[in-house]
N, C-alpha and C positions, 0 to 999 in steps of 0.2 A: 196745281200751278203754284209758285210763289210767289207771295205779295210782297213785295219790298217795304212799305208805305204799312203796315201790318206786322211786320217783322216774324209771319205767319206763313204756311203750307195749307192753300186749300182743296179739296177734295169735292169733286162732283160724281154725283151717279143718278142711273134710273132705274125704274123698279117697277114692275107688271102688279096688279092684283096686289096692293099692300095690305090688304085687310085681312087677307089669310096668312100679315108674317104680326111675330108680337116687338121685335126689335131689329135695329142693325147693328153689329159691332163691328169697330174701326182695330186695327192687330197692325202694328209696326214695327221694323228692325230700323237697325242699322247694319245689317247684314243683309244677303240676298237667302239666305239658305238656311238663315238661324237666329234665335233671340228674337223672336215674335213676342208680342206681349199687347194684351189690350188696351187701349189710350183712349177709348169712346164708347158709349151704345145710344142711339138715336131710336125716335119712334120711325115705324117702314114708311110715315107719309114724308120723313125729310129727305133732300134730295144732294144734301151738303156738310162738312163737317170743316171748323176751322180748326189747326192744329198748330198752337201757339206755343208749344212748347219743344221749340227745336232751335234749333243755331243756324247762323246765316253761311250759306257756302258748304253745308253738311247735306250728302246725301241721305234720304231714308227711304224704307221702302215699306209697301202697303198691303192688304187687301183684306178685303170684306166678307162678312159671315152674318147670313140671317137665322133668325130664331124663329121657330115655328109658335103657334097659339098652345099646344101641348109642351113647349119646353124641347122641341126639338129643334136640330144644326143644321144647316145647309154645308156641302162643299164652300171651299172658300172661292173667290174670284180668283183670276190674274194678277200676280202679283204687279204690282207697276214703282214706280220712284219718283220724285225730285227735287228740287230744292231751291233757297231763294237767293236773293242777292242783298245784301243792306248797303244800301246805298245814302246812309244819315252820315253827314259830314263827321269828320273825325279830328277831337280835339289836338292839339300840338303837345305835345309831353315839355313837362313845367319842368322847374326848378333845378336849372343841370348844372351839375358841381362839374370839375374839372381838377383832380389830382395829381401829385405826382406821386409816383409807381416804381418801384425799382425795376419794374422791365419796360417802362414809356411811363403812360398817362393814364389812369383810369377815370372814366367817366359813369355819373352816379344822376341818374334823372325820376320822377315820378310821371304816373299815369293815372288815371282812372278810369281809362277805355273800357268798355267789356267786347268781346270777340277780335281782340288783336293778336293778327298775324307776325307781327315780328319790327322790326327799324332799320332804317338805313343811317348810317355816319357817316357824316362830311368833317372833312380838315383842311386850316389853309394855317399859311406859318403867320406870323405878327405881321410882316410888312408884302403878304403877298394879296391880290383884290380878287381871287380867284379859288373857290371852296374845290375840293374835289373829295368822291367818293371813297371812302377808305374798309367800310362793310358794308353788304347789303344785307340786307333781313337778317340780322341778327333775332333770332326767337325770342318771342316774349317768354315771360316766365311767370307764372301764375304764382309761382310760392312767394315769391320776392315783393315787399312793397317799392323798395325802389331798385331797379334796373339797373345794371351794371355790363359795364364794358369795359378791357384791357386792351388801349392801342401800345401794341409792340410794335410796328414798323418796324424796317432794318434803317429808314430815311430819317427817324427821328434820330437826334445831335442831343449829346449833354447840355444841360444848362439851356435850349431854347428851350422858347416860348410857341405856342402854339392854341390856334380858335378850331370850335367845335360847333356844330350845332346838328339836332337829332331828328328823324319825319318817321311818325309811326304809322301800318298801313294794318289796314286789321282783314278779316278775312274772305272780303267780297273784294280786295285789292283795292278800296280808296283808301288816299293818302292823306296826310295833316300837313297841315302849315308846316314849316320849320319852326325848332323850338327858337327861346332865346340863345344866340350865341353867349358861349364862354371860354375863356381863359385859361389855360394852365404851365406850368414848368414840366420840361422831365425832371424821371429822378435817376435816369441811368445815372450807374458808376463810373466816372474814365478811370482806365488803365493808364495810371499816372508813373512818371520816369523821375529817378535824383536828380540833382542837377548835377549838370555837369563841372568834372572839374576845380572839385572842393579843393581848397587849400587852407592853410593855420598860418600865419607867419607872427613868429615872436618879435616884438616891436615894441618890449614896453616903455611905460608903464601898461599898453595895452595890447592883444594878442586880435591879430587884424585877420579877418575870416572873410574868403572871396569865392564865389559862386559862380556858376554860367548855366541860365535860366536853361530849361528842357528847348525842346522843340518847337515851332510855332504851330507843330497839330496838334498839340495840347495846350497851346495856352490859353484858349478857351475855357478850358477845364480849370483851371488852378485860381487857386482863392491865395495862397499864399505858402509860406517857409514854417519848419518847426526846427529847430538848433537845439543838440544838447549836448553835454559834456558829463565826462567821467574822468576821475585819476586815474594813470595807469597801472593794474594790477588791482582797486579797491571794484570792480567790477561794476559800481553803480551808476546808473545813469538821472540825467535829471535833464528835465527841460528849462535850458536860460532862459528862450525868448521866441517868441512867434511873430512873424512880420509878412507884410504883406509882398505883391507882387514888384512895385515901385522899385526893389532896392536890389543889387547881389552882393551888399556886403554887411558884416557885421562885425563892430569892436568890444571885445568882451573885454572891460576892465575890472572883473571882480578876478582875474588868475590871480595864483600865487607865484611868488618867488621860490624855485629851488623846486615846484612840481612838475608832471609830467599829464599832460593831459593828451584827451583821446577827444574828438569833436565828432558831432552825425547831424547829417542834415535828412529833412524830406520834404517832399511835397505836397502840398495838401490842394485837396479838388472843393469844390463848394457844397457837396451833400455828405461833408465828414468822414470822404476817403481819401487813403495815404497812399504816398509811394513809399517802397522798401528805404532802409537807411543807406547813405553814401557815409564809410565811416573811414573816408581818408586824410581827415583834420586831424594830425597828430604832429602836438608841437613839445618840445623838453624845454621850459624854462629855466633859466641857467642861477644856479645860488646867487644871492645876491655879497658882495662885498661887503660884511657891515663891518664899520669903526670898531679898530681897537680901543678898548680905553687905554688912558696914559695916563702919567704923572702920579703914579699910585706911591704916594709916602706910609711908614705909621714909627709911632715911637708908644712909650709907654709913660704913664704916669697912676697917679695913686685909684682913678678911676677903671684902667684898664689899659686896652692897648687903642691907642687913636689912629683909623685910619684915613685919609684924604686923597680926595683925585681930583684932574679937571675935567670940564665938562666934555660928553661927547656929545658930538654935535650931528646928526643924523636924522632926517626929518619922521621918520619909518622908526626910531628909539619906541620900545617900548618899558624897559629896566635892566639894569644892572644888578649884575648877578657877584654877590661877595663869596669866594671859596676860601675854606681853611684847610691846611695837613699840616700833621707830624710828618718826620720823616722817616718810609717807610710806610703810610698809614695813606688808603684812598681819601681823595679831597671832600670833604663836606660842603652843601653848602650851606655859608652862614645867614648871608640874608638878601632878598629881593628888592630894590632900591628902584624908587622912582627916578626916573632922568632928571628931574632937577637938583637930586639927594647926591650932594659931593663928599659926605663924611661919616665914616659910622664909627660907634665906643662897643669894641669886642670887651664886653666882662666876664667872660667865660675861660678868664684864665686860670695859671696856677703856675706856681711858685718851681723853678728848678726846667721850664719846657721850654722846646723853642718851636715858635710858631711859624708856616709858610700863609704869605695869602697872594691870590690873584684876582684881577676881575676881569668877566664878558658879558659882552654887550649882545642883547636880545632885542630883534624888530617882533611885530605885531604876529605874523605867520610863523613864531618861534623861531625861527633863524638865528643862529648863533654866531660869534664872530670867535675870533682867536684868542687864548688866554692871554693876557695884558702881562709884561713882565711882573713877576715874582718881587716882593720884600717879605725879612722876616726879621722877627722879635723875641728875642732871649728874655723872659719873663722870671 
């Protein structure tokens, strides 16, 4: 029979004439037909063997062989079985983590049960009052110290939240308390969309970029925008600016004057997944008009040749550019002149030459303007 309260199998018998045997010995499987092995030998006046070294809920099976006062065997008995129940309450499994998982949520708990059959998992979302079963008996696992579970559902949502709690049953089929509930995120990926509807429009000083957010079954998913720009033809891309979900527009006032850019937008989910590029932001900024200079005089004196202009007036000036030629001869240039710089002493003359000169006026993004009318000086 098995004693619960024992965590033991015990064995009864009786026996004729015990003074003509010298022992008993107890032989057990786990088998009906194999794997005997002796566990016992008693003197022939006991009538009983406790057999403490078995698992609860495990059959085994039995029988008996006496020994004679010479060292002789008897046939064995009848073979017989059975087994016990543990019925000692069973702890609740501690300390349950709750992760997110790139296929759901995995759940991470410890035990120290000994003869556990396996766990049941419960799940309810953040705001529902209501657990329900999501596995039953999940197996224990004797290698592991702590236990592990992957909730994939098809029902768990990006970015929710979702409570757990675990009841371990072990192998006479009582159950534990429920552990602590816990918390966790998915880590599904959404399969995120561009937005729709990109557009560039040249406006400057600044190039005005307008968006139409995806759909409303992903906007759950989306943490926000990544923008970025290339010239046309220099092949490189770069990221201007990352913004959040609040806005579908953006003013990029670092373009240039006289380039050509390419823009891409995407969209970003909250566990660091993109959507493809939308790369229909493609605007031609037009050259800019910059000031001629004007009023360009020179004459010569014993110094050199004197030249003078007035001021140009352009807020974007970055310098004036002085050219000189012979005639006949590509234009050199002589010198790069700060915008405030209205006068320069060419000494690099010589006697019997006639000199041409121009100037043009340069903004910040080298932009060039037109050469300024011509004077020259017979030196």
């Amino acid at each position: 029979m098995g004693l619960s309260e024992n965590h033991a199998v015990k064995l009864n018998w009786e026996i004729q004439s015990p003074n003509i045997f010298k022992s008993i010995q107890i032989w057990r499987s786990e088998y009906y037909d194999k794997d005997f092995r002796l566990i016992g030998e008693t003197l022939p006046t006991e009538s009983e063997f406790l057999d403490k070294d078995v698992l609860p809920m495990k059959k085994y099976y039995y029988y008996l062989i006496t020994t004679g006062l010479m060292g002789e065997f008897s046939g064995q008995t009848a073979k017989f079985f059975t087994l016990y129940e543990d019925k000692t309450a069973v702890s609740a499994p501690g300390n349950l983590y709750v992760l997110s998982h790139p296929d759901g949520i995995q759940l991470k708990w410890q035990t120290s049960e000994p003869n556990l059959k396996g766990y049941h998992i419960y799940r309810a979302g953040m705001n529902d009052s209501k657990f329900e079963l999501v596995r039953t008996l999940l197996p224990h696992n004797n290698r592991l110290i702590l236990q592990e579970y992957v909730d994939s559902s098809g029902i768990l949502r990006p970015n929710a939240s979702y409570r757990y709690f675990v009841i371990a049953e072990n192998t006479s089929h009582v159950m534990s308390m429920p552990s602590d509930t816990s918390s966790g995120v998915t880590g599904l990926k959404v399969a995120l969309s561009p937005p729709f509807a990109f557009t560039a429009e040249n406006e400057m000083p600044l190039v005005k970029l307008h968006w139409t957010a995806p759909s409303a079954k992903e906007e759950a998913g989306i943490s926000g925008y990544e923008i970025y720009r290339k010239k046309t033809g220099d092949g490189t891309l770069v990221k201007i600016v990352q913004i959040g979900t609040n806005v579908n527009y953006f003013n990029d006032s670092t373009a240039v004057l006289g380039a050509s850019y390419q823009y891409q937008i995407k969209t970003l989910g909250f566990n660091g997944e993109s959507s493809k590029a939308d790369e229909s932001g493609v605007v031609l900024l037009p050259v800019p008009e910059i000031p001629v200079p004007f009023g360009l005089t020179a004459y010569k004196n014993e110094l050199g040749v004197i030249l003078q202009w007035d001021e140009v007036r352009y807020s974007d000036l970055k310098e004036v550019k002085l050219y000189r030629y012979e005639r006949g001869a590509k234009p050199q240039l002589l010198a790069s002149l700060k915008p405030d710089e209205l006068s320069y002493v060419d000494k690099q003359t010589g006697k019997g030459k006639l000199f041409f000169y121009y100037l043009v006026s340069s903004d910040r993004a080298n932009n060039q303007s037109k050469p300024s009318e011509e004077v020259s000086v017979s030196y």
